[in-house]
Biopython code that builds the backbone (N, CA, C, O; Angstrom):
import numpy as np
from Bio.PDB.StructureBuilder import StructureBuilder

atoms = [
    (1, "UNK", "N", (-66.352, -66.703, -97.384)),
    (1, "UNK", "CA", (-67.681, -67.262, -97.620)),
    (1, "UNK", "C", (-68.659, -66.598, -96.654)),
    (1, "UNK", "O", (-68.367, -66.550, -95.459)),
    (2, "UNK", "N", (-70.038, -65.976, -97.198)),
    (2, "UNK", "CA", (-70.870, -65.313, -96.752)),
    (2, "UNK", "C", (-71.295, -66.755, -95.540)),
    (2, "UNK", "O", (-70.803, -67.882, -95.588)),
    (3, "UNK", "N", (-72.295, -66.264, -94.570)),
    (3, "UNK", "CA", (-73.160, -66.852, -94.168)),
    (3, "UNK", "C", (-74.312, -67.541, -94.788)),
    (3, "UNK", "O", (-74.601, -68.738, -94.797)),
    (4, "UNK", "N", (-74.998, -66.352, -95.389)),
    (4, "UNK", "CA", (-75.815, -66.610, -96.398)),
    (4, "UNK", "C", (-75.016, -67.954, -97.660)),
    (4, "UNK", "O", (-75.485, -69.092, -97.643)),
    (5, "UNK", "N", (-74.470, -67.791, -98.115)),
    (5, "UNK", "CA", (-73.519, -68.705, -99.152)),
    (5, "UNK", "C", (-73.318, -70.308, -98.463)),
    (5, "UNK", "O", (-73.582, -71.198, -99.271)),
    (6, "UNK", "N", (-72.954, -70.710, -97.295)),
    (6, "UNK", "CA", (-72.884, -71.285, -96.329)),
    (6, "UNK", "C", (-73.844, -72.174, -96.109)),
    (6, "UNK", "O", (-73.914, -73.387, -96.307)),
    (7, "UNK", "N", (-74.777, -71.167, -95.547)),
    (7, "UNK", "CA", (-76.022, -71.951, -95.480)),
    (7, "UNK", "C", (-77.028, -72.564, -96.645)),
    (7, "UNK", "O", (-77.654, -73.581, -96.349)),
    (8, "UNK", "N", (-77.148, -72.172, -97.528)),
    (8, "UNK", "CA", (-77.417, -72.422, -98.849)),
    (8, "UNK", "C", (-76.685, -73.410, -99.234)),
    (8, "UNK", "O", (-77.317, -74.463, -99.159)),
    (9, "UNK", "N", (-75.235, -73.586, -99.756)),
    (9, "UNK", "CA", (-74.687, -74.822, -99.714)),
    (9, "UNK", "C", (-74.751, -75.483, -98.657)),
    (9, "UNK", "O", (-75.598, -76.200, -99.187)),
    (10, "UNK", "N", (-74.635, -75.998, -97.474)),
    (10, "UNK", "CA", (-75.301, -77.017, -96.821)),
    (10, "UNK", "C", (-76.810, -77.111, -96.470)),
    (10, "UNK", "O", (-77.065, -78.110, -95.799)),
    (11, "UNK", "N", (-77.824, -76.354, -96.744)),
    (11, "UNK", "CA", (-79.169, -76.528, -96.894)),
    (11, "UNK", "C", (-79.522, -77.561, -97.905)),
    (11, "UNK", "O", (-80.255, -78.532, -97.719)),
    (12, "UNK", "N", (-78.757, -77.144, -99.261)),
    (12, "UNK", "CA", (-78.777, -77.455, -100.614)),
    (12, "UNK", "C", (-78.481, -78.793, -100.651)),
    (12, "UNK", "O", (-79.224, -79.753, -100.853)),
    (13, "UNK", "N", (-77.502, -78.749, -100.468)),
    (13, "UNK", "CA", (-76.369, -80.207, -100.404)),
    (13, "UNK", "C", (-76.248, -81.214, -99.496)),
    (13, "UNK", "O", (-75.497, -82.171, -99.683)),
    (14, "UNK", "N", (-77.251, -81.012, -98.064)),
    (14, "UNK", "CA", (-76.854, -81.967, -97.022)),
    (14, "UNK", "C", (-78.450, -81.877, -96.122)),
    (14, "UNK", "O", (-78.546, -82.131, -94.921)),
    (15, "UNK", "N", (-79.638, -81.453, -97.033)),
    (15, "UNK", "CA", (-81.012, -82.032, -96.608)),
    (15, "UNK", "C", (-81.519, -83.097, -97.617)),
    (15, "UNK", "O", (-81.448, -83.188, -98.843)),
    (16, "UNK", "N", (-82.006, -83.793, -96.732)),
    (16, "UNK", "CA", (-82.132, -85.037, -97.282)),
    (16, "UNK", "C", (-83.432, -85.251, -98.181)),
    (16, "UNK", "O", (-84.232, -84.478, -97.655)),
    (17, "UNK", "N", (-83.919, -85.709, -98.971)),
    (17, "UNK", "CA", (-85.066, -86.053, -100.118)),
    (17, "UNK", "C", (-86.399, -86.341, -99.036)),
    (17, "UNK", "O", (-86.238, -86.851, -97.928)),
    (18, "UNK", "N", (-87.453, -86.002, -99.468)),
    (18, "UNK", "CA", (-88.349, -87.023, -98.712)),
    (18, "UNK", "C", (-88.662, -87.856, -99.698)),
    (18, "UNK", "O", (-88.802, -87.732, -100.915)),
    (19, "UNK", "N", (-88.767, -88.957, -98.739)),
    (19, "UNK", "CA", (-88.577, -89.876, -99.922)),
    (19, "UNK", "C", (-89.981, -90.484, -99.557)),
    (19, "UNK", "O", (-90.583, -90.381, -98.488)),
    (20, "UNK", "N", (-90.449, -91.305, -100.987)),
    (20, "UNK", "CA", (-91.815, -91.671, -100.854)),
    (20, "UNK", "C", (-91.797, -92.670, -99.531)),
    (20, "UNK", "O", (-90.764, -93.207, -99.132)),
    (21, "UNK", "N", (-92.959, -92.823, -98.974)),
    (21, "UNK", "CA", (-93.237, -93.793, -97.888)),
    (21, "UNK", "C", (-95.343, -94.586, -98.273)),
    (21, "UNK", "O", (-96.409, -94.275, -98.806)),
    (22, "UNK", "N", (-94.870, -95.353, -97.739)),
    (22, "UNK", "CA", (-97.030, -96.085, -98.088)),
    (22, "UNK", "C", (-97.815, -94.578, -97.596)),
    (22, "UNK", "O", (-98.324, -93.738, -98.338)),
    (23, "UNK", "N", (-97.711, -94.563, -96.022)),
    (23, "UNK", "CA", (-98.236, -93.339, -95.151)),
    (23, "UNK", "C", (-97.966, -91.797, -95.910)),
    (23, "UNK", "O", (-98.799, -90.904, -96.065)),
    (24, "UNK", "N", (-96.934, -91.802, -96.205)),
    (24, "UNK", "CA", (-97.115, -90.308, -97.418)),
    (24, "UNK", "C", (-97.666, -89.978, -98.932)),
    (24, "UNK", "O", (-98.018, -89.078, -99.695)),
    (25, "UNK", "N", (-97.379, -92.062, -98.712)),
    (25, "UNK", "CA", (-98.294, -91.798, -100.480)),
    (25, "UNK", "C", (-100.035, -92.049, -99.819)),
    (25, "UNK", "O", (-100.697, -91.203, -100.419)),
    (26, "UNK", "N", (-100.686, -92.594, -99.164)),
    (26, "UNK", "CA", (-101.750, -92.558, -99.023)),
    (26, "UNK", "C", (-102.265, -90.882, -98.316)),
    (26, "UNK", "O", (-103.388, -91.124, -97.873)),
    (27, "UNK", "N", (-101.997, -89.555, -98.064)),
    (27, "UNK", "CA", (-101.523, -88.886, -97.994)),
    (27, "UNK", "C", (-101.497, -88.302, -99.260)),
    (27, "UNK", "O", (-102.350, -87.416, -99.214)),
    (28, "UNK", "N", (-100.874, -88.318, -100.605)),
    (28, "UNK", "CA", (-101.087, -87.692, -101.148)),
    (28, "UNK", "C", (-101.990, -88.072, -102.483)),
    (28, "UNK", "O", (-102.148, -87.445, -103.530)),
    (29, "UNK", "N", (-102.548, -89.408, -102.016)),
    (29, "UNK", "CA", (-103.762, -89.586, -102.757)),
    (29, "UNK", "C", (-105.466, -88.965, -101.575)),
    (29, "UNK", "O", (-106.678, -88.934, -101.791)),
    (30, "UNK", "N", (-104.851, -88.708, -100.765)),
    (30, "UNK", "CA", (-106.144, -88.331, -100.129)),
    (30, "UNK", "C", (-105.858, -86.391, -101.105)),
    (30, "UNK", "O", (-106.646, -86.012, -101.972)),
    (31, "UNK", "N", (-105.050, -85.827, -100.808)),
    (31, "UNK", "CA", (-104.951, -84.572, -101.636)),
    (31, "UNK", "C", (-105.381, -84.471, -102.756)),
    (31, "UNK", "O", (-106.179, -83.658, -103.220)),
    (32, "UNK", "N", (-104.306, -86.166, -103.690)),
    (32, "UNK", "CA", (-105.384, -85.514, -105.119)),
    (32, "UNK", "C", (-106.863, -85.839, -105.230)),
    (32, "UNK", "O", (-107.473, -85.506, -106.246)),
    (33, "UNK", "N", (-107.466, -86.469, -104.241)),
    (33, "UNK", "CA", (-109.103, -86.881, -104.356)),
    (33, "UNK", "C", (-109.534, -85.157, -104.187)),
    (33, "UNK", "O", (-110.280, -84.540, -104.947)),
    (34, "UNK", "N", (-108.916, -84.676, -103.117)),
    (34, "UNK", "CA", (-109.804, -83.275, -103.104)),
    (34, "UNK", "C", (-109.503, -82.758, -103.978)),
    (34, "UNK", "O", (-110.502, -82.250, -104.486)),
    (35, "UNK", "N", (-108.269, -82.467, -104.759)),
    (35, "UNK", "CA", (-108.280, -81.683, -105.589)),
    (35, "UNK", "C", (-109.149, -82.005, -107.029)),
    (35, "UNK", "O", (-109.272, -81.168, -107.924)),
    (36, "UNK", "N", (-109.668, -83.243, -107.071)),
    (36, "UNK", "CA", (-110.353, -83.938, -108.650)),
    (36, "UNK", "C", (-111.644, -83.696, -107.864)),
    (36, "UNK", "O", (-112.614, -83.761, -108.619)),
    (37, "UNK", "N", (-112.065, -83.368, -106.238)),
    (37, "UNK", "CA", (-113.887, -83.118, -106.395)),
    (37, "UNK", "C", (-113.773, -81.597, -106.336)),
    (37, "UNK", "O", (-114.816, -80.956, -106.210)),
    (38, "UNK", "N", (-112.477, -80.891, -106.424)),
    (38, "UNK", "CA", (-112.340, -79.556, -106.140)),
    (38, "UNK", "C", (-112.751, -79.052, -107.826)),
    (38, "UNK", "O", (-113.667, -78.319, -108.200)),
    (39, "UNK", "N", (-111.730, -79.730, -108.594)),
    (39, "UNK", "CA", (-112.531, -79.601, -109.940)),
    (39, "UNK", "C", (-110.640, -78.875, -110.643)),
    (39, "UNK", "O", (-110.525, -78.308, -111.729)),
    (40, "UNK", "N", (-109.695, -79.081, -109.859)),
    (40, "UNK", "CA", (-108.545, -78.184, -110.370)),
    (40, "UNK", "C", (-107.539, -79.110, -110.705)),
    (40, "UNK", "O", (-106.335, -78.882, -110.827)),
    (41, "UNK", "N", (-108.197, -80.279, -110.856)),
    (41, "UNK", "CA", (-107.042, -81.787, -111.205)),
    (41, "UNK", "C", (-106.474, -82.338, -110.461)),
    (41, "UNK", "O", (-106.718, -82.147, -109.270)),
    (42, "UNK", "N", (-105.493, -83.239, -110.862)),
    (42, "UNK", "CA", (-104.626, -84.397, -110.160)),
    (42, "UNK", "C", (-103.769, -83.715, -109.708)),
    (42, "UNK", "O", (-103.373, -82.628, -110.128)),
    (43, "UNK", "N", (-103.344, -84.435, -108.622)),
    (43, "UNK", "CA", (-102.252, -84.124, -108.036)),
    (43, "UNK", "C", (-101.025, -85.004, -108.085)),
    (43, "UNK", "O", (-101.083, -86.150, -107.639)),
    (44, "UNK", "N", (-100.039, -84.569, -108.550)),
    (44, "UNK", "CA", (-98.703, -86.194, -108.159)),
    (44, "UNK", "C", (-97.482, -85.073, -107.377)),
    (44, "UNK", "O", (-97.325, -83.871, -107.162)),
    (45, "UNK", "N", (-96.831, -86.315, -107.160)),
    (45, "UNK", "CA", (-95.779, -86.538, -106.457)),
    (45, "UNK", "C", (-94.412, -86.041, -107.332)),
    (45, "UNK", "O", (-94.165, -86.630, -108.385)),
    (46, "UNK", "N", (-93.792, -85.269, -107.006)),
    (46, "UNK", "CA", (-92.239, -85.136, -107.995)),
    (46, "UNK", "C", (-91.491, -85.713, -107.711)),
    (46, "UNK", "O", (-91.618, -86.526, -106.796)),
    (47, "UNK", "N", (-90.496, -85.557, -108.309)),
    (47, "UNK", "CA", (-89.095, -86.784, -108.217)),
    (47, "UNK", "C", (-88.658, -86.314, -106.769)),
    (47, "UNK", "O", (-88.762, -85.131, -106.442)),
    (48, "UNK", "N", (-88.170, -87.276, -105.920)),
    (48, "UNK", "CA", (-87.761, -86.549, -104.827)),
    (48, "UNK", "C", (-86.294, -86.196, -104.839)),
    (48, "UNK", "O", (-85.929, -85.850, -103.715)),
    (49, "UNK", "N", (-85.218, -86.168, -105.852)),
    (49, "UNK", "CA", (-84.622, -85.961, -106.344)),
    (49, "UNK", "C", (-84.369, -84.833, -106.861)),
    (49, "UNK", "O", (-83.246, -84.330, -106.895)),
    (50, "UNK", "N", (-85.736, -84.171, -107.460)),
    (50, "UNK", "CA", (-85.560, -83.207, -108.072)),
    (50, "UNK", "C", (-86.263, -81.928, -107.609)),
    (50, "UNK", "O", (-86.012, -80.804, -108.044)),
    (51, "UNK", "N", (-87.270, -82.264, -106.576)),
    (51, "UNK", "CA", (-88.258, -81.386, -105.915)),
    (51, "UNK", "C", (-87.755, -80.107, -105.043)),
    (51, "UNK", "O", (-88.331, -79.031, -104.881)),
    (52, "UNK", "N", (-86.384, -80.594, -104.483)),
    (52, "UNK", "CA", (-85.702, -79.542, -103.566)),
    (52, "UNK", "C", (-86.217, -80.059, -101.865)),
    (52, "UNK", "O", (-87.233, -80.546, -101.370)),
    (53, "UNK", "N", (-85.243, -79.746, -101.513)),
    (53, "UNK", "CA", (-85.416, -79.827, -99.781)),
    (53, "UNK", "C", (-86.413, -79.306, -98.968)),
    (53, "UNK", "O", (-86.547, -78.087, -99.078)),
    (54, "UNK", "N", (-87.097, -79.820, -98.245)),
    (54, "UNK", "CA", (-87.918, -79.378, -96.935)),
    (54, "UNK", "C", (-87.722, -79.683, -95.975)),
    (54, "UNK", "O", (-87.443, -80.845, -95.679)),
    (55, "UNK", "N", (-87.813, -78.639, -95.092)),
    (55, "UNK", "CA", (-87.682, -79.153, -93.723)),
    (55, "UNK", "C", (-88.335, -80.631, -93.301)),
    (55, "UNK", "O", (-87.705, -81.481, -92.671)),
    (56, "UNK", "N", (-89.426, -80.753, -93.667)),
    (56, "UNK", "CA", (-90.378, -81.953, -93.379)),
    (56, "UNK", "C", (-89.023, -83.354, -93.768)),
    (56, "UNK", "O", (-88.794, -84.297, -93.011)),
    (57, "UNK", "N", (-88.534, -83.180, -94.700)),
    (57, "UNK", "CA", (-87.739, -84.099, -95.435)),
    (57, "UNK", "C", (-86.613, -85.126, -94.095)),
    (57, "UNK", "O", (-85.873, -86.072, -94.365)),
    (58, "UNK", "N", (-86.812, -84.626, -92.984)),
    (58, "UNK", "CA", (-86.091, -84.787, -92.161)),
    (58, "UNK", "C", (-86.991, -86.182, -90.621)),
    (58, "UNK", "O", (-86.657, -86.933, -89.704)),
    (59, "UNK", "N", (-87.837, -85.825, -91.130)),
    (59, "UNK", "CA", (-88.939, -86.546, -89.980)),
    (59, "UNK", "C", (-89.789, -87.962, -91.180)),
    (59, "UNK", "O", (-90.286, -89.060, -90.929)),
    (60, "UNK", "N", (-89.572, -87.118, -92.556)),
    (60, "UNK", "CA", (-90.601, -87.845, -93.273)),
    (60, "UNK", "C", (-91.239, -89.465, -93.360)),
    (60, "UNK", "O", (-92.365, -89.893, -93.611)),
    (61, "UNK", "N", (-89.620, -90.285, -92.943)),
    (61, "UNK", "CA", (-89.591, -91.431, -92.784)),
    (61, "UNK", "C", (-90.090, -91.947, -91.551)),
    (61, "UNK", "O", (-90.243, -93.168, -91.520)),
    (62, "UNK", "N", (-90.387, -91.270, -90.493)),
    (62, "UNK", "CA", (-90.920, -91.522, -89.230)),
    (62, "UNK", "C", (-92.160, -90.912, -89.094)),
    (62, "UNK", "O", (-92.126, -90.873, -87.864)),
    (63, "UNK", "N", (-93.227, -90.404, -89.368)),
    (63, "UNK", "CA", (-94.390, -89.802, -89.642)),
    (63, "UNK", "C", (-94.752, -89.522, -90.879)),
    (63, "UNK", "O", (-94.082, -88.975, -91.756)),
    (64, "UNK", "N", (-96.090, -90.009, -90.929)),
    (64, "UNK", "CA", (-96.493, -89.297, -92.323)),
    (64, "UNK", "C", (-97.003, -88.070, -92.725)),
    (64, "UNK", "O", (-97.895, -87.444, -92.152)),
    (65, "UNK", "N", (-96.417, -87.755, -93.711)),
    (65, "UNK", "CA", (-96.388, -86.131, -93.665)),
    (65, "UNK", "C", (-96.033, -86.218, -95.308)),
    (65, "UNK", "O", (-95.338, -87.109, -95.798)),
    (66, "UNK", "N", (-96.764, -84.906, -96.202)),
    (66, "UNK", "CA", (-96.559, -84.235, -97.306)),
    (66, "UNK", "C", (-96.449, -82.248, -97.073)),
    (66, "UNK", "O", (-96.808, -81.377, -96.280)),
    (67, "UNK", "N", (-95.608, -82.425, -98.542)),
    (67, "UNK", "CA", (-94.975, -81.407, -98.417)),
    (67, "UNK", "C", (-95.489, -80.954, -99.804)),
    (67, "UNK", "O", (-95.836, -81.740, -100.685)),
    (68, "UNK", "N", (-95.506, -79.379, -99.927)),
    (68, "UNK", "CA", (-95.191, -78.808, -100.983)),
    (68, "UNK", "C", (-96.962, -78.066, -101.734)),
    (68, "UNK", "O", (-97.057, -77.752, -102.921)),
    (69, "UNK", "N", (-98.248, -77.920, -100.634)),
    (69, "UNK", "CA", (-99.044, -77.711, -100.290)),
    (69, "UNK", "C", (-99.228, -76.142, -100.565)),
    (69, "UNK", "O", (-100.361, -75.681, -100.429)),
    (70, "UNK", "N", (-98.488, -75.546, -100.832)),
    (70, "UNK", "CA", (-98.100, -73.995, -100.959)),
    (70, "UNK", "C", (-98.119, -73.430, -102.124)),
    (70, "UNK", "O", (-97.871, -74.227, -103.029)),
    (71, "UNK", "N", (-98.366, -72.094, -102.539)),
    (71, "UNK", "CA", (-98.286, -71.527, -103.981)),
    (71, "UNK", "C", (-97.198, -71.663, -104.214)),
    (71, "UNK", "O", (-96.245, -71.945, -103.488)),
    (72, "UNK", "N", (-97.294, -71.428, -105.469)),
    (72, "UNK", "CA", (-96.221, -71.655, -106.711)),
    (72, "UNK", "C", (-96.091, -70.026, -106.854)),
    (72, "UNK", "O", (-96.828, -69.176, -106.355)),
    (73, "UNK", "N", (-94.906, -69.839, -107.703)),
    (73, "UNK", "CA", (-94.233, -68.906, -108.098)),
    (73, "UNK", "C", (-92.492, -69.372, -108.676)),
    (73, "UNK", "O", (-91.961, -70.466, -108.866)),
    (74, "UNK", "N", (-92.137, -68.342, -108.779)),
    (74, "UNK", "CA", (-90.749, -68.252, -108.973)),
    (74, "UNK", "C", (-89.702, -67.884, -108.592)),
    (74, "UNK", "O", (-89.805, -66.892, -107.872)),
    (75, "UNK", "N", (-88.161, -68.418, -108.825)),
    (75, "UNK", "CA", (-87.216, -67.928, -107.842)),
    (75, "UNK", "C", (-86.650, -67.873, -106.658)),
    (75, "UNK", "O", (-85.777, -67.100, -106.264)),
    (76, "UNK", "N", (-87.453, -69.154, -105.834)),
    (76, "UNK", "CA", (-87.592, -69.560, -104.577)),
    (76, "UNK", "C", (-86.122, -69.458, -104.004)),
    (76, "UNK", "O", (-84.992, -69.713, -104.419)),
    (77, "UNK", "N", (-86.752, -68.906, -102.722)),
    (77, "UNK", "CA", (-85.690, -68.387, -101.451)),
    (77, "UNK", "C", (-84.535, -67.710, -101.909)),
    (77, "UNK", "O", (-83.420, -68.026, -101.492)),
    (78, "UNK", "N", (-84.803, -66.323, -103.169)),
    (78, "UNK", "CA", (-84.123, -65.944, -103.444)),
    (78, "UNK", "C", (-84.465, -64.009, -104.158)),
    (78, "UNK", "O", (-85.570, -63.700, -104.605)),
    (79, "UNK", "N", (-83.699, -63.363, -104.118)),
    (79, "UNK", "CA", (-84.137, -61.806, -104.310)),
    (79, "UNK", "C", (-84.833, -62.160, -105.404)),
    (79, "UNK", "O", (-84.568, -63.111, -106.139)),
    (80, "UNK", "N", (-85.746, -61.379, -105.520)),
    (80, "UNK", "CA", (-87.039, -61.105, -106.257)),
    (80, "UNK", "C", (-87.949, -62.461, -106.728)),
    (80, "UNK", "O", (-88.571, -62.700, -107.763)),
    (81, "UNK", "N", (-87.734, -63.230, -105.488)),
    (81, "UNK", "CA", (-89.066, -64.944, -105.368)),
    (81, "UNK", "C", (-90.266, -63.448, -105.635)),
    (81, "UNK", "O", (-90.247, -62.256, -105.327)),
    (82, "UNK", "N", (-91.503, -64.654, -106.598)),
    (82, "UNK", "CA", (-92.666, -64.452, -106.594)),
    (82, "UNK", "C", (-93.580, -65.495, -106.430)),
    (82, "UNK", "O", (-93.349, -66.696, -106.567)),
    (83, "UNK", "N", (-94.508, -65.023, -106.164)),
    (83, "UNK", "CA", (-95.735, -66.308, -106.137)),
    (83, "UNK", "C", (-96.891, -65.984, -106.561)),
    (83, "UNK", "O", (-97.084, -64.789, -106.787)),
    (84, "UNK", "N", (-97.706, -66.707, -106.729)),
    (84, "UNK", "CA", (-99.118, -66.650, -107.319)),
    (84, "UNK", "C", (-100.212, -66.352, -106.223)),
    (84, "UNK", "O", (-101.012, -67.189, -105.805)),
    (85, "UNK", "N", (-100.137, -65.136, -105.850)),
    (85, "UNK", "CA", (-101.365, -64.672, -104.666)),
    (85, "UNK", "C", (-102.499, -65.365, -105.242)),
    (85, "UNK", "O", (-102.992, -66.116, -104.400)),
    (86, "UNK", "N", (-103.057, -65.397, -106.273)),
    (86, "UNK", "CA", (-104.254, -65.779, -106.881)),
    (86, "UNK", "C", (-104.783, -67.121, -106.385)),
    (86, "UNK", "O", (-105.963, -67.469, -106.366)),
    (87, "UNK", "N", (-103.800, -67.765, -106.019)),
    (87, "UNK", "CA", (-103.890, -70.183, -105.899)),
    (87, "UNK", "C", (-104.146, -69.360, -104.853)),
    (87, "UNK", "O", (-105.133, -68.815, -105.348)),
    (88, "UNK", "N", (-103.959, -68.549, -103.189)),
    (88, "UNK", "CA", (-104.286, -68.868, -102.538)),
    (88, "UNK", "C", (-105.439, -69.064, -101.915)),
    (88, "UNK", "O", (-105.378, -69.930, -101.043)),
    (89, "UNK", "N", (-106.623, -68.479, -102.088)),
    (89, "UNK", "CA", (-107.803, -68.832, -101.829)),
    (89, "UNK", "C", (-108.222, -70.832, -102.552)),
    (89, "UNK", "O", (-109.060, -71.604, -102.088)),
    (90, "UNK", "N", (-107.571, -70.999, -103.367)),
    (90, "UNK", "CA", (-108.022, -72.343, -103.976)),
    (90, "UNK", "C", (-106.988, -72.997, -102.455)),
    (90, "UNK", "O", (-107.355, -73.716, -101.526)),
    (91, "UNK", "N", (-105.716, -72.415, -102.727)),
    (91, "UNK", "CA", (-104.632, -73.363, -101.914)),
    (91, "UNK", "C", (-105.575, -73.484, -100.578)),
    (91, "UNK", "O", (-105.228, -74.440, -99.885)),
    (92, "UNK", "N", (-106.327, -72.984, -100.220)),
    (92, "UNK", "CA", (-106.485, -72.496, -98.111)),
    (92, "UNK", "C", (-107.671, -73.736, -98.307)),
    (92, "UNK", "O", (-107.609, -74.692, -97.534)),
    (93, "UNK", "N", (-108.757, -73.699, -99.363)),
    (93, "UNK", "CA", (-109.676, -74.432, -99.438)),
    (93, "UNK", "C", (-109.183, -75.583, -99.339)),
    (93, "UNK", "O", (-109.799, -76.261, -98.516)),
    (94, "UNK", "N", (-108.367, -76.083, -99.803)),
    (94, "UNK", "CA", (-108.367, -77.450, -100.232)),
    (94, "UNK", "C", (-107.265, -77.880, -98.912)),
    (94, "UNK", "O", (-107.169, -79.019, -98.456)),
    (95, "UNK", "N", (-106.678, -76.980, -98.559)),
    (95, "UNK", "CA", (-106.289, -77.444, -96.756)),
    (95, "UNK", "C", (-106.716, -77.772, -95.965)),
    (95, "UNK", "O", (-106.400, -78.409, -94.961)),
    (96, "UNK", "N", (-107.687, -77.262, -96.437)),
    (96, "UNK", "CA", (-108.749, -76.901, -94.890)),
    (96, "UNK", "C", (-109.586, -78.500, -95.209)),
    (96, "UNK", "O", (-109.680, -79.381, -94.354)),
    (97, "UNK", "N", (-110.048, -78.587, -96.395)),
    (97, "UNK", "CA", (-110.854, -79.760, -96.544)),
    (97, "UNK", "C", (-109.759, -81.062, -96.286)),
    (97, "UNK", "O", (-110.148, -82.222, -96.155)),
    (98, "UNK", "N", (-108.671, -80.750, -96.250)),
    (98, "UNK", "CA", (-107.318, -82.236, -96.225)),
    (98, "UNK", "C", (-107.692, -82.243, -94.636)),
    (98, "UNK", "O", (-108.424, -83.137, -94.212)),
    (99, "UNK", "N", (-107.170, -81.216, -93.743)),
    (99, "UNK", "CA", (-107.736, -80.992, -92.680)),
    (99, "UNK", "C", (-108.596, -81.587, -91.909)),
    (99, "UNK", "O", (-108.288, -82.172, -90.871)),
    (100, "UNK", "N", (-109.974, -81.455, -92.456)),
    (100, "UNK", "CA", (-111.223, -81.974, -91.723)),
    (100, "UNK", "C", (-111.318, -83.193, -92.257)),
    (100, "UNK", "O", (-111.923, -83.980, -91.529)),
    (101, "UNK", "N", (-110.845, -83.734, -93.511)),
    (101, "UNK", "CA", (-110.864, -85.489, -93.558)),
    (101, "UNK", "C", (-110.145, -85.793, -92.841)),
    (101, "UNK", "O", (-110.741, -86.304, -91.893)),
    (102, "UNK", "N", (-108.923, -85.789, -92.673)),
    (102, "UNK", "CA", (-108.104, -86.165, -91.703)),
    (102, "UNK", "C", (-108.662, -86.845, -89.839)),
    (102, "UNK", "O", (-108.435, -87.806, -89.104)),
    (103, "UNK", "N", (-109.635, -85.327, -89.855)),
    (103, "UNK", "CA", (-110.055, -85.577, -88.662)),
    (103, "UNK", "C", (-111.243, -86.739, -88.527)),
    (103, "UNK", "O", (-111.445, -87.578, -87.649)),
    (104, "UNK", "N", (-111.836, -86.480, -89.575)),
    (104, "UNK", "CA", (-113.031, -87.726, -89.661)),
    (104, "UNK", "C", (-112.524, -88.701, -89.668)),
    (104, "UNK", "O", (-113.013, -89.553, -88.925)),
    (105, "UNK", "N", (-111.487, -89.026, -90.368)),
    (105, "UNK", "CA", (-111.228, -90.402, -90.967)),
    (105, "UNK", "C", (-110.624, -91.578, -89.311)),
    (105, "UNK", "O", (-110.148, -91.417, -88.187)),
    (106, "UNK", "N", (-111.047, -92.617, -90.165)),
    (106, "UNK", "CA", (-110.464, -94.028, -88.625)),
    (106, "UNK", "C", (-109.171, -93.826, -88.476)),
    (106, "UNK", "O", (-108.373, -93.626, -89.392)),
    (107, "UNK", "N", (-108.919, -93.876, -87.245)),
    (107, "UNK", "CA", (-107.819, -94.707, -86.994)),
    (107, "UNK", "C", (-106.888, -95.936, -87.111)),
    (107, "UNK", "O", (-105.864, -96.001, -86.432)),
]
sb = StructureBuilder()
sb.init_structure("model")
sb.init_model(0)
sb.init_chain("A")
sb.init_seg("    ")
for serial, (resi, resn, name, xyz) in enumerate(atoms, 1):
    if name == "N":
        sb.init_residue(resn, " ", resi, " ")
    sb.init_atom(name, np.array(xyz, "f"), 0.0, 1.0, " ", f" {name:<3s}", serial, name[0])
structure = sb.get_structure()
């Protein structure tokens, strides 16, 4: 068994879901608000089941935190992954604006 092979099956198989929380879902209704005054639609949540592992997936239940903020493409973490250079100027905007609400917003 490769390294590579290895790590992939226990990446795969033994990171845990993030699983919804209040603090991650309020979180990712602050995202889809920017994205509906951004003008590029709703945003939801995938199965966490079916979404695939993140590192974040590991803290998620103890801080609030969303994941998955990144272009799209195909083939992920694997020879010949692509992505959509094009989302990123939309993707950086709408960070940046999650960003600075964040900072405004109460405590």
């Amino acid at each position: 068994v490769s390294t590579q092979s290895f790590f992939f099956f226990f990446f795969f198989f033994f990171s845990p879901a993030m699983e919804p929380t209040t603090g991650n879902n309020r979180l990712l209704e602050q995202v889809d608000r920017i994205s509906k005054d951004m003008g590029i639609g709703a945003t939801q949540a995938g199965d966490p089941g079916s979404r695939g592992a993140g590192d974040i997936s590991y803290i998620a239940r103890y801080v609030d935190c969303i994941d998955g903020l990144g272009a799209s493409g195909k083939g992920a973490h694997a020879p010949g992954e692509t992505i959509h250079l094009k989302e990123f100027p939309t993707l950086i905007k709408r960070a940046a604006i999650l960003i600075y609400r964040l900072t405004q917003s109460e405590k």
